[in-house]
C-alpha positions in Angstrom: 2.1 29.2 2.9 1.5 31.2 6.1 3.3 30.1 9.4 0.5 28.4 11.7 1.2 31.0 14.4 0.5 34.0 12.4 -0.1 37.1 14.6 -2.4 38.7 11.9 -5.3 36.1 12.5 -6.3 33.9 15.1 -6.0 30.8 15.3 -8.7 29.0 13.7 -7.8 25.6 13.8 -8.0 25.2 17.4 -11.7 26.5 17.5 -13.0 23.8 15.2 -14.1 21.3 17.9 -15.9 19.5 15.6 -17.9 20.0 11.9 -20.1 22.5 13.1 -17.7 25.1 14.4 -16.4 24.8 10.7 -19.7 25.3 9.2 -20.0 28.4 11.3 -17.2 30.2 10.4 -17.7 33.3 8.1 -16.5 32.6 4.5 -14.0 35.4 5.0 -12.2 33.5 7.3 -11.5 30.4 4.5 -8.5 31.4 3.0 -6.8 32.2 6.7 -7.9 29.0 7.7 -6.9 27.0 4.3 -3.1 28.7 5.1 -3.4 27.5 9.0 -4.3 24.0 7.8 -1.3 23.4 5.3 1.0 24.6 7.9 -0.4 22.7 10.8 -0.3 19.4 8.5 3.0 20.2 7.4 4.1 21.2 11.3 3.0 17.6 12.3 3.2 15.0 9.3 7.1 16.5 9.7 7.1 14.7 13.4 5.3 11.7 12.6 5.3 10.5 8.8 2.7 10.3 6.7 0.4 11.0 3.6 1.6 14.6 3.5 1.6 15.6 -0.9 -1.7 14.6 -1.6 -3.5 16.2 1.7 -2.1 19.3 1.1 -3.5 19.2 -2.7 -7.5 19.1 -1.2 -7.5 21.6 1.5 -9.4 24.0 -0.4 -11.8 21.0 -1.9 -12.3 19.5 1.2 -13.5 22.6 3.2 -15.7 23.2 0.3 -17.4 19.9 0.5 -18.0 20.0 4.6 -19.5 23.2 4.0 -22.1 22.5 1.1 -23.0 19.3 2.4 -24.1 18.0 5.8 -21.8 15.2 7.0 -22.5 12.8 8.5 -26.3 13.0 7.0 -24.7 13.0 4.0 -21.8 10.7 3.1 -18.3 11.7 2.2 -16.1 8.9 1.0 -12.6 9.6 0.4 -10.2 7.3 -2.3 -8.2 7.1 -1.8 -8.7 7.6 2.2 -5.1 8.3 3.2 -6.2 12.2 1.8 -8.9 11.9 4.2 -6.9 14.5 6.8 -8.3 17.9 6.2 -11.4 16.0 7.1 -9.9 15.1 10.3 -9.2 18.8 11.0 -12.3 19.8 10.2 -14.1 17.4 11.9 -12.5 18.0 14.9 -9.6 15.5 15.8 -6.8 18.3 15.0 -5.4 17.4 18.8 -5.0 13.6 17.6 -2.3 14.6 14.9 0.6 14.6 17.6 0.3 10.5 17.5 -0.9 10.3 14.1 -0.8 6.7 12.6 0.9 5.6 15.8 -0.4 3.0 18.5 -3.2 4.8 20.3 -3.5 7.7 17.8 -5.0 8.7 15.1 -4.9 6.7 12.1 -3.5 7.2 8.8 -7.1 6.8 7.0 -10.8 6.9 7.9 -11.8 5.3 11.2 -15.1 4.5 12.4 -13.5 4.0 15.5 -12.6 7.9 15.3 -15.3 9.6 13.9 -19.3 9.1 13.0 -17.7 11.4 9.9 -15.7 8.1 8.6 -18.3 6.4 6.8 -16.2 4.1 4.8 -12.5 3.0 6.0 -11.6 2.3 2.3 -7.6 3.0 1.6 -7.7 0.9 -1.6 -7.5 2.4 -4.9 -10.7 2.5 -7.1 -13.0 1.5 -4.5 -15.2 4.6 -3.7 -17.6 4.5 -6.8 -18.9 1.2 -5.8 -19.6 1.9 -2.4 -21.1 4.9 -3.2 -23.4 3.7 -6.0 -24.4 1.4 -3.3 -24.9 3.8 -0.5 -27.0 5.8 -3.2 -29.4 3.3 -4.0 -30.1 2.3 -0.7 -30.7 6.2 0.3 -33.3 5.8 -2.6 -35.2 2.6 -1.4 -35.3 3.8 1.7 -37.0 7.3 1.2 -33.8 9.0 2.0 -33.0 12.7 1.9 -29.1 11.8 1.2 -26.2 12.7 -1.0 -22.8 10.7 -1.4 -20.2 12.5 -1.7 -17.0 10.3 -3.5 -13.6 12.0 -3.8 -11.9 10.0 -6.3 -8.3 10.6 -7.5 -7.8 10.6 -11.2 -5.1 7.7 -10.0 -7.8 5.6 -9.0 -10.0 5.8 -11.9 -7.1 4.1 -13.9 -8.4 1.2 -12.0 -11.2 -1.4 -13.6 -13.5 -0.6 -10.6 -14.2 2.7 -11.2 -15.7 2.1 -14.9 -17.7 -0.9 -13.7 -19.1 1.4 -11.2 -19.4 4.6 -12.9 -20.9 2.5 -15.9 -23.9 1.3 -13.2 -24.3 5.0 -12.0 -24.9 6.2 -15.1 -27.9 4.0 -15.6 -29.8 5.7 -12.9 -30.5 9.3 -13.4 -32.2 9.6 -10.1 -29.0 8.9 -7.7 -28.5 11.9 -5.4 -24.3 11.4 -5.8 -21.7 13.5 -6.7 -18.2 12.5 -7.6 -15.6 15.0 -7.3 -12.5 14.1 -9.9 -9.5 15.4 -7.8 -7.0 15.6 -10.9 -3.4 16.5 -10.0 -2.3 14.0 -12.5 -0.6 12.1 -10.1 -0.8 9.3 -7.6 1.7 8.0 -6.2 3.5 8.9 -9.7 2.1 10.5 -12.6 -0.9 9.5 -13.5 -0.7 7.2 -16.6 -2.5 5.9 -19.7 -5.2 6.6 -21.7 -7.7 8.2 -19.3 -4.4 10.5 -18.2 -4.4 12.0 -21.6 -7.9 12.8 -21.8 -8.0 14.4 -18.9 -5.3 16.1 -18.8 -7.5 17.7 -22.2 -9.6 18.8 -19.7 -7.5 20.8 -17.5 -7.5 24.8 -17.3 -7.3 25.9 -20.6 -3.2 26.6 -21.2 -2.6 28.7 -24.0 -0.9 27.6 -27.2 1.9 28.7 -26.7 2.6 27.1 -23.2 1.5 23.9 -23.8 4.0 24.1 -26.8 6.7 25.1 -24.3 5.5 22.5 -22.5 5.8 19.7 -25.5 9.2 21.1 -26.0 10.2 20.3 -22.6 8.9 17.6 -22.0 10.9 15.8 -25.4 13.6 17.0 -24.4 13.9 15.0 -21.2 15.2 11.6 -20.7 11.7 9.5 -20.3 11.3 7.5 -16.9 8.2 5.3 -16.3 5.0 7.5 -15.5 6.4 10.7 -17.0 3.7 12.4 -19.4 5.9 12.0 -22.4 3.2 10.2 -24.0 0.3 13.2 -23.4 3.0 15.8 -25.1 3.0 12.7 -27.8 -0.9 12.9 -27.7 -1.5 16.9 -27.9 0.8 17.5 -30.6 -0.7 14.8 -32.7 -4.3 15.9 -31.8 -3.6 19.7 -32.0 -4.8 22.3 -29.5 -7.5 23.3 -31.8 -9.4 19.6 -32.1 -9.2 19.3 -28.1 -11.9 17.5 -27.1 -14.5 19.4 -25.2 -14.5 19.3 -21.0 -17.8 17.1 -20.9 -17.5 14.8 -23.7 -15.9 11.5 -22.2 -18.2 11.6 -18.8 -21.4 13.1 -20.5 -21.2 10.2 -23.0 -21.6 7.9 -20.2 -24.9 9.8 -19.1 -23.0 11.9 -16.7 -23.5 15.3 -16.0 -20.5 17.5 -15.8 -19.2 20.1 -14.1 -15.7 21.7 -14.5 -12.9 22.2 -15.1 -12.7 24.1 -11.6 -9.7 25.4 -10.4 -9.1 23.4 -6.7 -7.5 26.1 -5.0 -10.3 28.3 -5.6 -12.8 27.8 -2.6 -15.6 30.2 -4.0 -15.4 28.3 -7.1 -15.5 24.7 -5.5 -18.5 25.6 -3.2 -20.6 26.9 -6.1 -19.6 24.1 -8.1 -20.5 21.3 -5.7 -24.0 23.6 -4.7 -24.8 23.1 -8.5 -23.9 19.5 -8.5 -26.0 19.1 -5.0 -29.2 20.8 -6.4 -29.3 18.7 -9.4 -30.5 15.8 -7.6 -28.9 13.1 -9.8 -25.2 11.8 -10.2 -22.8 14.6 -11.2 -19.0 14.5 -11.9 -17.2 17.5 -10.4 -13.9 17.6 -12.0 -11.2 19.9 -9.6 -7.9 20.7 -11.0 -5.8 20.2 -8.1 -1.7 20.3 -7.3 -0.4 17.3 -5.2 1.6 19.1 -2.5 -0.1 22.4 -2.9 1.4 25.7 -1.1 4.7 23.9 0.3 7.1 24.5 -2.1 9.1 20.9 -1.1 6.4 19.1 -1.8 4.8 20.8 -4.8 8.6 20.5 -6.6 8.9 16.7 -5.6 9.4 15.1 -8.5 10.1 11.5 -6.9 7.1 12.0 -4.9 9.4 11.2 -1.8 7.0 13.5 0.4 4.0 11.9 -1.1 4.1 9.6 2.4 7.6 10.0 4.2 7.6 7.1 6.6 9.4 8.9 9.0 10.1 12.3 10.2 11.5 15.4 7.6 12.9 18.8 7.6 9.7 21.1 7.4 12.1 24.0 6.0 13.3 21.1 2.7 11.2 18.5 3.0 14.3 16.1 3.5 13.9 12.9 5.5 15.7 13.0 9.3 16.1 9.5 9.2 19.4 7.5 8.8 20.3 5.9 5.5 20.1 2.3 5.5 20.2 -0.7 3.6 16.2 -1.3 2.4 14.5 -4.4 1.4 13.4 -2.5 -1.2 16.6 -1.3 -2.3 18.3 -4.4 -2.1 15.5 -6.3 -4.8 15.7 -2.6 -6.7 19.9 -2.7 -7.4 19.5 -6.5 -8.2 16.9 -6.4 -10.9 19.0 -3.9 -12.3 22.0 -6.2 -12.4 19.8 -8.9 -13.4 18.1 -7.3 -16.5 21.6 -6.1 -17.7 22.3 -9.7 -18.2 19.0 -10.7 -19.5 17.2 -8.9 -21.6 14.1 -11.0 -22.0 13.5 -9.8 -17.9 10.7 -7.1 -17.8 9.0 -5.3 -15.5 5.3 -4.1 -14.6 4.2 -2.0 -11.6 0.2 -0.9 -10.9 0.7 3.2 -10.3 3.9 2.5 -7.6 7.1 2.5 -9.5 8.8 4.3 -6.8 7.6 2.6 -3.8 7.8 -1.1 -5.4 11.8 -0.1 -6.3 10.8 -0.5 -10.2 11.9 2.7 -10.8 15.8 2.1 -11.3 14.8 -0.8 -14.0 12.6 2.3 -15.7 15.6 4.3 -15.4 18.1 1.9 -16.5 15.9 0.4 -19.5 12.7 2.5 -20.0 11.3 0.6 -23.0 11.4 -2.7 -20.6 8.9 -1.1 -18.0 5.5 -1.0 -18.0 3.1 1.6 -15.4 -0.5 0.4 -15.7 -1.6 2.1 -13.0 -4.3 1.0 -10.4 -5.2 -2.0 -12.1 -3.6 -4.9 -10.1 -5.7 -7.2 -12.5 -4.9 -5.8 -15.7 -1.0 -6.0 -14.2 -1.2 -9.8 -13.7 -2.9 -10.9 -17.1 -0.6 -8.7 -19.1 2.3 -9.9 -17.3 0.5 -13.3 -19.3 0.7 -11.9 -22.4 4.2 -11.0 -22.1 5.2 -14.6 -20.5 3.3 -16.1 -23.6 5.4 -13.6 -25.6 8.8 -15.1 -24.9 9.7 -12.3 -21.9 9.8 -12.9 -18.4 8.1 -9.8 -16.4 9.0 -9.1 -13.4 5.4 -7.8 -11.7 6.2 -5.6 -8.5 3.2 -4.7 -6.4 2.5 -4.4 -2.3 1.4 -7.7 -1.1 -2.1 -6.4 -0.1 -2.5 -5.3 -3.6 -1.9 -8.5 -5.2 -4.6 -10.2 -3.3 -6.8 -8.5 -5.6 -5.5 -10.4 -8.8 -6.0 -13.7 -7.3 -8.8 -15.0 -10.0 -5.7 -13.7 -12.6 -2.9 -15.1 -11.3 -4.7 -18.6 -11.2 -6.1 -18.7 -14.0 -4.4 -16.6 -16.5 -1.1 -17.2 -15.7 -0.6 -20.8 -13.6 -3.2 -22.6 -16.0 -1.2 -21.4 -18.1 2.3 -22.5 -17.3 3.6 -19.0 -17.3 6.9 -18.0 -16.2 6.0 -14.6 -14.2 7.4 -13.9 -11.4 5.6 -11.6 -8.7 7.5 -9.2 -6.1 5.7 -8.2 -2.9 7.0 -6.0 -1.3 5.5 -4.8 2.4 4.5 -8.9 3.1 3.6 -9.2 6.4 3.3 -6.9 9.6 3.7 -3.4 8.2 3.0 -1.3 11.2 1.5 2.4 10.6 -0.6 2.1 7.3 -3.0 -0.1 9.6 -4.9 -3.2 8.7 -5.6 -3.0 5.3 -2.2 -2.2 4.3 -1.0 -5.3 5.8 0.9 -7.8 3.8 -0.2 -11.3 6.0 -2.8 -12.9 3.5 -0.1 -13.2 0.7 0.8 -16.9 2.0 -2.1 -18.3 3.0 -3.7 -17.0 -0.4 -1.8 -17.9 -3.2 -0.6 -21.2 -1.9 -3.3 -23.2 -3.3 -2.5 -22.0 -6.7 -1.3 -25.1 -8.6 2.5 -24.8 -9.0 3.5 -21.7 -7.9 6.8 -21.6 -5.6 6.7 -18.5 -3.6 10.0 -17.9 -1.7 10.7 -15.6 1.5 14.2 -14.4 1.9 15.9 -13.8 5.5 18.4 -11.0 4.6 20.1 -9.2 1.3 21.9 -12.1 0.0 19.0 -14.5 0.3 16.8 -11.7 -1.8 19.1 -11.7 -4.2 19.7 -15.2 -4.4 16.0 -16.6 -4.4 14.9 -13.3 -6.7 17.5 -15.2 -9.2 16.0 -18.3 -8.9 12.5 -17.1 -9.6 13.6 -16.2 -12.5 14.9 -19.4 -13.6 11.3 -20.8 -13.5 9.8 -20.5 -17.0 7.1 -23.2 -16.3 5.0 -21.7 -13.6 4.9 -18.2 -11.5 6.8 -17.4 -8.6 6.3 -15.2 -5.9 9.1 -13.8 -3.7 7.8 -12.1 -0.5 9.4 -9.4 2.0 8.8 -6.9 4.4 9.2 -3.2 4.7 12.1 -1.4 6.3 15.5 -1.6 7.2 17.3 -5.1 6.4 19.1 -6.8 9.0 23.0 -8.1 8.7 23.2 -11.0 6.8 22.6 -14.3 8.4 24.7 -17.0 7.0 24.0 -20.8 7.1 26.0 -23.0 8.3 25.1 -25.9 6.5 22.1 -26.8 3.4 20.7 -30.0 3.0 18.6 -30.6 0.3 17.8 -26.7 -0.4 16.9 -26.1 3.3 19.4 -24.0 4.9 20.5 -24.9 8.4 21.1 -21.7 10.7 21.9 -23.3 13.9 22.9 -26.6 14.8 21.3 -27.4 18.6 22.9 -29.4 21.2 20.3 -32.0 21.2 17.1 -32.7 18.9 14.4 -31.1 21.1 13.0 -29.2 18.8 13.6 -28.0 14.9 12.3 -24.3 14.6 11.4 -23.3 11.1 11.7 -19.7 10.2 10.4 -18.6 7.6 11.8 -15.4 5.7 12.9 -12.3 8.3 12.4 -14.2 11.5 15.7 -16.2 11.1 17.5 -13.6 13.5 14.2 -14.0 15.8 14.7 -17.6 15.5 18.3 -17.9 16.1 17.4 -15.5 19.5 14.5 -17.7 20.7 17.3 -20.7 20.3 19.7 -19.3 22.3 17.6 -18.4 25.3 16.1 -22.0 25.1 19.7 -24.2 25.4 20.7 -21.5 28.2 17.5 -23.9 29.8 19.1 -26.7 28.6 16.7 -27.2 25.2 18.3 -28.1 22.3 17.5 -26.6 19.0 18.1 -26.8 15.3 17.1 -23.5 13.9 16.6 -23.9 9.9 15.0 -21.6 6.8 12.8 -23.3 4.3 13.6 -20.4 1.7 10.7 -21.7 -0.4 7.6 -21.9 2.0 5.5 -23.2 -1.1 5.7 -26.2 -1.9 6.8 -27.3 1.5 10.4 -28.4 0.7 10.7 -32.3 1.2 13.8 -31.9 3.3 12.1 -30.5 6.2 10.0 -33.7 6.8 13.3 -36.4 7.7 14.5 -33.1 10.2 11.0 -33.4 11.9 10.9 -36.8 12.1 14.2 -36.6 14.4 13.1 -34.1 16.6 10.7 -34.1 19.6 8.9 -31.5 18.9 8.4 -28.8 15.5 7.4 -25.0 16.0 7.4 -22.7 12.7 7.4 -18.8 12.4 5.8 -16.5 10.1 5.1 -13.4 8.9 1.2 -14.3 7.9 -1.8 -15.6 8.8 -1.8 -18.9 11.0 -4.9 -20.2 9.2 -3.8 -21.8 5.5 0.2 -20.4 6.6 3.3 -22.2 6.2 2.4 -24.0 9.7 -0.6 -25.7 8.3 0.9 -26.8 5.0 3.9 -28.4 6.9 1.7 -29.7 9.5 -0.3 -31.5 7.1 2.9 -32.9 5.1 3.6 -34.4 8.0 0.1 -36.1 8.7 0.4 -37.5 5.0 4.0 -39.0 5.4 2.8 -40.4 9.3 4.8 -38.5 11.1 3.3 -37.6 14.8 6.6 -35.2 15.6 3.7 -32.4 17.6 3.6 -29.3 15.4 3.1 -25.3 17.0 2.9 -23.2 14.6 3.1 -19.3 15.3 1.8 -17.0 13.3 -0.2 -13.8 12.8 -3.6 -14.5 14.3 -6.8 -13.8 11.9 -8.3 -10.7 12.5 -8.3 -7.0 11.6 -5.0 -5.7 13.6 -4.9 -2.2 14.7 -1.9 0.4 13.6 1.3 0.8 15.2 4.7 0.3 14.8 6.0 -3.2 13.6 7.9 -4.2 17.0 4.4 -2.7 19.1 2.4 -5.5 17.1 5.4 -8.6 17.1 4.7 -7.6 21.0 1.0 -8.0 20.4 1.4 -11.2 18.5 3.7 -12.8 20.9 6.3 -13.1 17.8 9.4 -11.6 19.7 12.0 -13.9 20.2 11.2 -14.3 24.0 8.3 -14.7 23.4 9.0 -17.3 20.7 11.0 -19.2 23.3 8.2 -18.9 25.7 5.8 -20.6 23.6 8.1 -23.2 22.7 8.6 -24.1 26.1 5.1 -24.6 26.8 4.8 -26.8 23.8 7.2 -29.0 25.0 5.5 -28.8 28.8 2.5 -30.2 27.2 3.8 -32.7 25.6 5.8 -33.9 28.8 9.2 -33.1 27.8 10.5 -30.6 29.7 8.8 -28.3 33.2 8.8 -24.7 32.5 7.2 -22.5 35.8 7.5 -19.5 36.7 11.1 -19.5 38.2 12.8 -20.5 35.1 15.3 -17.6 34.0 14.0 -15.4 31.5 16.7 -13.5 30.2 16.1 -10.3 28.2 16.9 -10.4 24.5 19.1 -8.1 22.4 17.5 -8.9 19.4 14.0 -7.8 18.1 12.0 -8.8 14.7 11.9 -5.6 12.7 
């Protein structure tokens, strides 16, 4: 990769203004300005975090798209969209990168907001094919002179989408859309399953010889989850000589195909995609592509730690700059471990994110107990049924804003069913960069009304490790245990439980009982302290399950003037509504506030920015508290009562 300020060519980046300056650039300029792009990316996803692998592996295919077809006439849809920033370049928002995915910048995936070049702001796997089938169709009714473009990872077609889609666009041959495979065999892992094995089939022709070196290596490894051991398995049983032909699986579905083409090769991607644009109907473009392509850090990351660094790295190693701390996701990581050493009925499933979920230490420890099944969040939950109706208990670790996708699953196939399965989400609530849809606040609110479920939200380590246990006791039902992202705070001991609620702070008088649920005990326990330095007394306690409400908290209301509840989701169908309605069943008129993330599509930013937003700082806590208790005639709060500053922030 060429340095970015290169004396032997100009710098090219900086005249593209927007999508036509690109288009009018002489072909002889592409590779230059393919080189200026990695190391402008690499320069500034270095100061900011980001999606940094996978961008780097479509440089070349994405400057061949914008120049055979005419965004924003036609569409160009990205999934998924967090390798949408070549686009950005060449589209013109290269100044924007300096506060990428930050409050105010630019964000970490396709904007409307940004760009008339964003068409779709998906950043969900295995989405693209159905907008785009869509989009094509209505180009058609109309009397359109479109194409859609869809850049679809070979991760996402692992997920159940994609085929329902691509099984409708093959039914119409007259759909101007073309649907460019970007195979690296990877996602956030290595790609896995059968479609994995097929395609890698497909790929650029290795010799005998070298994908027999290639065998040989690979058996001779120690297997972690997502590692093509099972491909070697595949090619030595099918032999090199029987591979199937390129176009076989798509051209079976009515597809026509183009490829393999080599995705570094920019003469070879724009004559490709000019064939595929001048057949008028819907064509897969299959593009061999490396995640992480030209920067040797990346392109050797085996643990895919640069595939989205959530903070600042080295750009000469690729190593993080940022401070080792204790994780939430470390903490659930170390104690499945521990756990399935003692148990070996405990399994595990993950949906393409071994790494990111933590799974991956349970893969290494125990890599027949594991199971990757890629993007397919739906697939993840019922088979976690099977297992639970096997006699096993899995262990299903996904993003919170994945699992709402599996909702018809986990109600049906696995609470109807009296399963045991317990679900770890990790990244609930406010996540900060990745932006709205990435946020884990519906989790709650969502899954709630399932019919036995107990979801738990831990405060610190030892509460993760402790309710993680207990979810696993439950055999009868599934469980869900809930936390954020990030660093995890000192422990936060209680000083007394009653009835399974733990009590973090005894007030001096019975104003009010604050419920906390999960990480907004230390916020809580702030808030508290601020309100008795104006003389309100408070009894700060943590539910540790927030569903079913536990029965313990409704005698605590009852003896206190007032109730206010934080948490880390959605107000409407939260923890506040369910207690507030417990309440109203049992008669008890203690007046509820329950604080909350407001509905609504928040914008990016850092975690503490949007607490600020939210008004779910501890001050801010104590503030609305006070106004609570105004209104109901208790206590006077104007503008010259003291309002300390707090040490403490929710993070």
């Amino acid at each position: 990769m060429k340095p970015a300020d290169a004396t032997a060519t100009p710098d090219l980046i900086g005249k593209i203004k927007d999508l036509s300056d690109f288009k009018r650039m002489p072909v002889e300029a592409m590779p230059d300005l393919a080189d200026q792009i990695r190391a402008f990316l690499v320069g500034k996803v270095s100061q900011t975090g980001g999606h940094i692998g996978p961008n780097l592996g479509v440089v070349e295919l994405t400057m061949a798209i914008h120049r055979v077809f005419d965004s924003p006439t036609d569409r160009v849809i990205f999934d998924t969209g967090h390798q949408s920033y070549v686009h950005k370049v060449l589209t013109g928002r290269a100044d924007g990168f300096d506060l990428l995915r930050k409050r105010d910048g630019l964000t970490g995936y396709p904007s409307q907001a940004e760009s008339e070049h964003d068409f779709v702001e998906n950043s969900h796997a295995s989405t693209a094919l159905s907008y785009a089938d869509g989009l094509a169709k209505a180009h058609v009714v109309r009397g359109e002179k479109r194409h859609v473009v869809a850049v679809v990872g070979d991760g996402a077609l692992t997920g159940g989408m994609c085929w329902e889609a691509l099984n409708n666009i093959a039914a119409r041959k007259d759909l101007p859309l073309v649907i460019v495979v970007n195979d690296n065999g990877r996602s956030y892992a290595p790609t896995i399953g059968g479609l994995a094995s097929h395609l890698a089939s497909l790929r650029l022709n290795p010799s005998y010889e070298k994908l027999l070196d290639s065998v040989r290596e690979t058996l001779g490894r120690t297997p972690v989850v997502g590692q093509p051991l099972f491909e070697a398995m595949h090619a030595v049983k099918r032999g090199v000589k029987d591979a199937i032909a390129p176009q076989v699986m798509f051209e079976d579905l009515g597809l026509k195909y183009v490829g393999p083409v080599d995705g570094h090769d920019f003469d070879a991607l724009a004559d490709a995609l000019e064939k595929a644009k001048n057949f008028n109907g819907p064509v897969i473009v299959h593009a061999i592509t490396k995640k992480g392509h030209g920067y040797r850090p990346a392109e050797d990351d085996v643990d895919d730690c640069l595939h989205s660094p959530s903070s600042a790295f080295d750009p000469e190693t690729g190593k993080t700059l940022a401070k080792s701390t204790a994780r939430w996701t470390g903490v659930f990581a170390d104690e499945l471990v521990k756990v399935a050493e003692e148990r070996d009925d405990v399994v595990g499933i993950t949906a393409a994110m071994a790494i990111p979920t933590g799974i991956d230490k349970f893969a290494h420890r125990f890599p027949d107990r594991v199971f990757d099944v890629g993007i397919a969040e739906q697939h993840a939950a019922t088979s976690a049924a099977g297992l639970a109706m096997g006699g096993l208990h899995p262990v299903a670790a996904i993003y919170s804003t994945f699992l709402n996708r599996a909702f018809d699953q986990v109600l049906l196939d696995v609470a109807m069913h009296r399963l045991g399965v317990t679900f770890v989400l990790d990244r609930a609530g406010i996540t900060g960069p990745d932006g709205p849809s990435h946020y884990g606040i519906w989790d709650m609110a969502v899954f709630r009304v399932v019919p036995g479920i107990r979801i738990a939200a831990p405060r610190d380590a030892a509460t993760l490790r402790e309710e993680f246990r207990a979810c696993l006791d439950v055999n009868d039902a599934p469980t869900i245990i809930r936390f954020p992202t990030g660093a995890v705070g000192p422990d936060l001991p209680a000083v007394e439980t009653v009835d399974g609620v733990d009590v973090l702070r005894h007030g001096t008088g019975r104003d009010v009982l604050m419920v906390a649920c999960g990480a907004f005990g230390q916020s809580a326990v702030a808030a508290a302290e601020l309100l008795e330095e104006q003389g309100v007394g408070v009894t700060v306690v943590d539910p540790k399950w927030v569903a079913p409400v536990p029965g313990a908290l409704l005698p605590m209301a009852a003896e206190h003037k007032a109730v206010v509840t934080v948490e880390d989701g959605v107000r409407t169908g939260g923890f506040g509504d369910a207690l507030a309605k417990e309440l109203r069943d049992a008669g008890i008129t203690t007046p509820l506030r329950d604080m909350g993330v407001t509905p609504g599509w928040h914008p990016h930013g850092t975690r503490g920015q949007l607490l600020e937003d939210l008004a779910l700082t501890p001050h801010a806590i104590g503030k609305t508290t006070m106004e609570l208790l105004e209104r109901i005639g208790h206590a006077s709060y104007g503008a010259d009562a003291p309002q300390p500053e707090l040490p403490l922030t929710a993070s």
